[in-house]
N, C-alpha and C positions, 0 to 999 in steps of 0.2 A: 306760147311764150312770145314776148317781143322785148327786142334789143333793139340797144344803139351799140355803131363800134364806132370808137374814136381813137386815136393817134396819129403820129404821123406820117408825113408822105414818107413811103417806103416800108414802114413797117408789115405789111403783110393782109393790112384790112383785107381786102376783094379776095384772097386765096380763104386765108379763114375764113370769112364770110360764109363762102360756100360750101365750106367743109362741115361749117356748125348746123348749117341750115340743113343741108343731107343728113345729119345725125339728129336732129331736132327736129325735121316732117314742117317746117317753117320755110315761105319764102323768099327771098333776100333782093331787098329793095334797094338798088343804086339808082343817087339822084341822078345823077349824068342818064344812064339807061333810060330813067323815065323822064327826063326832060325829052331826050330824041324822040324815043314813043310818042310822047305829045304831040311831037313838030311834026312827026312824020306820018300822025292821024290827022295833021292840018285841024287843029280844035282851037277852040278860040284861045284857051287858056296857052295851046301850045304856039300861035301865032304871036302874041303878047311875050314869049319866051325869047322865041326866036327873033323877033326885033331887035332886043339886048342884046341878044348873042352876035348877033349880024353887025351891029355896032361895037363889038369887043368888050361889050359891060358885061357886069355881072348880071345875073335875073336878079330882079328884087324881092325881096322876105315877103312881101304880099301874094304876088306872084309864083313866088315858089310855094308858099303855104298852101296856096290854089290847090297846084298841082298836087300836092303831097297828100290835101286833104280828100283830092277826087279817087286817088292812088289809094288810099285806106280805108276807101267805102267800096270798097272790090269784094267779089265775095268771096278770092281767094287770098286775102288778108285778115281775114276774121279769125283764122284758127291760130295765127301768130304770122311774126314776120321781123328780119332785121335788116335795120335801117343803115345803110352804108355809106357817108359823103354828108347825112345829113342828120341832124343840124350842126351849123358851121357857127354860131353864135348864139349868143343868149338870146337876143329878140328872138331867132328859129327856134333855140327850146320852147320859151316861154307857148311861141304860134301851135308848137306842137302841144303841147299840154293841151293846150282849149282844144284843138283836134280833136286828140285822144279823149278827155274829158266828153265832147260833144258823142264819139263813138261807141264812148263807153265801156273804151280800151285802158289797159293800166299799162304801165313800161314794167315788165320784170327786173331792166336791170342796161347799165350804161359799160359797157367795157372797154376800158381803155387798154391796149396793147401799147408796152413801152419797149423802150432798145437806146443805146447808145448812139446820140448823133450822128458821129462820125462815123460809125459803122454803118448807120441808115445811109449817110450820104455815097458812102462806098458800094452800096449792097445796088443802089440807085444806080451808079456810073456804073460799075459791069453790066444792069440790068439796058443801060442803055446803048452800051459796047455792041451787047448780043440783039437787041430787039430794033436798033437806028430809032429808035422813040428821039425825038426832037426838044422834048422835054426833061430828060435825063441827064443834062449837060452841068457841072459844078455849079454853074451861077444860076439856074435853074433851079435847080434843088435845092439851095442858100435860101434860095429867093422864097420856094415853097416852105423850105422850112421855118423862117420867118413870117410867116402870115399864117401858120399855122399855129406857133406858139404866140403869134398878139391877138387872131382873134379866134382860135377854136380850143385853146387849151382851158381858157376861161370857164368851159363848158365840164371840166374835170370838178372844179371845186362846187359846181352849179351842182351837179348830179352826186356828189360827194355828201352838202344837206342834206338831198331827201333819201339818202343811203342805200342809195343804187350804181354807186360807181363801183367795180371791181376790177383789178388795175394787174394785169398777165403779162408776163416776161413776154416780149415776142421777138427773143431771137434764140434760135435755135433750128431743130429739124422742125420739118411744117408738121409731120403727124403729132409729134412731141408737144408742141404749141398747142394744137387741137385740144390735147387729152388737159393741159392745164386749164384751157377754157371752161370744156367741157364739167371740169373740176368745179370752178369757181360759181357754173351754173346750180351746180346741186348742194 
């Protein structure tokens, strides 16, 4: 099987993520994790990353597509895998298609995990109370939430077309959460 999870900051991706991928025998690909991987095998494509990063930019959709695309010719990706962080845009779905297409992979299915702003912004600020995360701060989390809904929500009505979005409460207990997923899978 292979996923995308989308939603927003806060909402729960990286926990489910992991929990669907444990019940599913799929491995769970975060872009951040494999961007560091790159840098920290010093590969060209990861040198080219880290430039960006070292200058506070984003990586660019070529560059990332790079990496994504060297990431899914693994041979511990062929039997499924879900995608976490990415894509963050339409151009990155579109990159990804050709990908997948060239691999000769299909996407099973795009999950968006939804929740209540405020509560997400809430759930953020205790998570940043307890963890000193630097990032967990109000105007922080406005801020992420904000560039989430201008440019990755876009990717909801995108995956929506080809009738692969399926759209899970994510607030509640995390096992609870799991079992809806897992639901919306079969």
């Amino acid at each position: 099987m292979r996923l995308i999870f989308l939603g927003p900051p806060g909402v729960g991706k990286g926990t489910q993520a992991k929990r669907v991928c444990g019940h599913l025998g799929i491995i769970h690909l975060s872009t951040g994790d494999i961007l560091r991987a790159e840098m920290a095998a010093d590969s060209e494509i990861g040198q080219k990353a880290k430039s960006f990063i070292d200058d506070g930019e984003l990586v660019p959709d070529d560059v990332l597509l790079g990496i994504m695309n060297n990431r899914l010719k693994k041979d511990d990706a062929q039997k499924g895998y879900l995608l976490d962080g990415f894509p963050r845009t339409i151009p990155q779905a579109e990159g990804l298609d050709n990908i997948m297409k060239n691999l000769s992979h299909t996407l099973d299915g795009a999950i968006s995990l939804t929740a209540d702003e405020d509560e997400l912004v809430q759930r953020l600020i205790n998570r940043g109370l307890e963890s000193d995360r630097s990032d967990d701060t109000p105007e922080v989390i406005r801020q992420r939430q904000k560039v989430y809904w201008n440019q990755t929500a876009p990717l909801l009505e995108y995956y929506a077309q080809k009738n692969l979005l399926k759209s899970v409460d994510g607030l509640g207990d995390i096992p609870e959460i799991t079992e809806r997923i897992l639901g919306v899978l079969n």
